[in-house]
N, C-alpha and C positions, 0 to 999 in steps of 0.2 A: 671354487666349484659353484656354476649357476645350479639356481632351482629349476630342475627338472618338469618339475608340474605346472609352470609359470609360462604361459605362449607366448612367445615373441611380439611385441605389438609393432606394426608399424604404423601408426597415428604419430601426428605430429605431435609434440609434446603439449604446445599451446591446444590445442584442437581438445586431446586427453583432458587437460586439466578443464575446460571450461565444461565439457561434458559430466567431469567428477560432480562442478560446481550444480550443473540444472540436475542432476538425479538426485541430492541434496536438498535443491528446492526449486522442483517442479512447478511450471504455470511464472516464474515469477514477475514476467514483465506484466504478462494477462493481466496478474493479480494486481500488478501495482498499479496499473492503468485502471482497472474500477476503481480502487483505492482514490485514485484524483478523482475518476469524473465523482466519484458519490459527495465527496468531499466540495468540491466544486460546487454542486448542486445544495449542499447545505449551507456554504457560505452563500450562494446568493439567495434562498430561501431567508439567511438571516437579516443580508441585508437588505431586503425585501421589506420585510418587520420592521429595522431599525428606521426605514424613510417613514412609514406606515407611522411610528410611534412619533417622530419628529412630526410628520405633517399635522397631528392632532387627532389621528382615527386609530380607535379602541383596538387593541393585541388581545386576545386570551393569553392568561399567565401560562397555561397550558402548554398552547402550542408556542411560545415563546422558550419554554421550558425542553421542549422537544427538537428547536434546531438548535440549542446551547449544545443540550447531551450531544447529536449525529454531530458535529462539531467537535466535541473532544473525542468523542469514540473514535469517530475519522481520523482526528488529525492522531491521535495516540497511537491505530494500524499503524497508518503511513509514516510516521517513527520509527517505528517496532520493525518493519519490515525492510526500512531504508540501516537499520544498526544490524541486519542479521547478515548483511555483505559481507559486514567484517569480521565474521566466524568463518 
């Protein structure tokens, strides 16, 4: 006996499931795609610095301090949201 209350869908089954997956998690290429460029934008900020310290002209420990962190925080997102695919 089918369930009664259940409407018949006719989406293709592929179609269905990837739709399951974006109400799930919404935005997520949007999101991953800031996710690079910010990321992007702090490694070359870093490496930025790192020519600056080779060449022989002064970094504040500060902001040297400031692209390390957007750097891991970035790259830790961009982990975190590339491992939640597999849920």
């Amino acid at each position: 006996m089918s369930n009664s209350n259940k409407p018949e869908s006719n989406l293709d089954p592929n179609l269905r499931e990837r739709l399951l997956r974006e109400s799930k998690s919404p935005y997520r290429g949007l999101r991953r795609a800031v996710w690079i460029a910010l990321f992007g934008s702090a490694a070359l900020g870093f490496f930025i610095m790192l020519s600056n310290i080779v060449a022989g002209e002064g970094v504040s420990i500060n902001d040297l301090a400031i692209q390390i962190s957007a750097l891991m925080i970035l790259g830790f997102l961009l982990l975190k949201d590339r491992n939640k695919e597999n849920d």
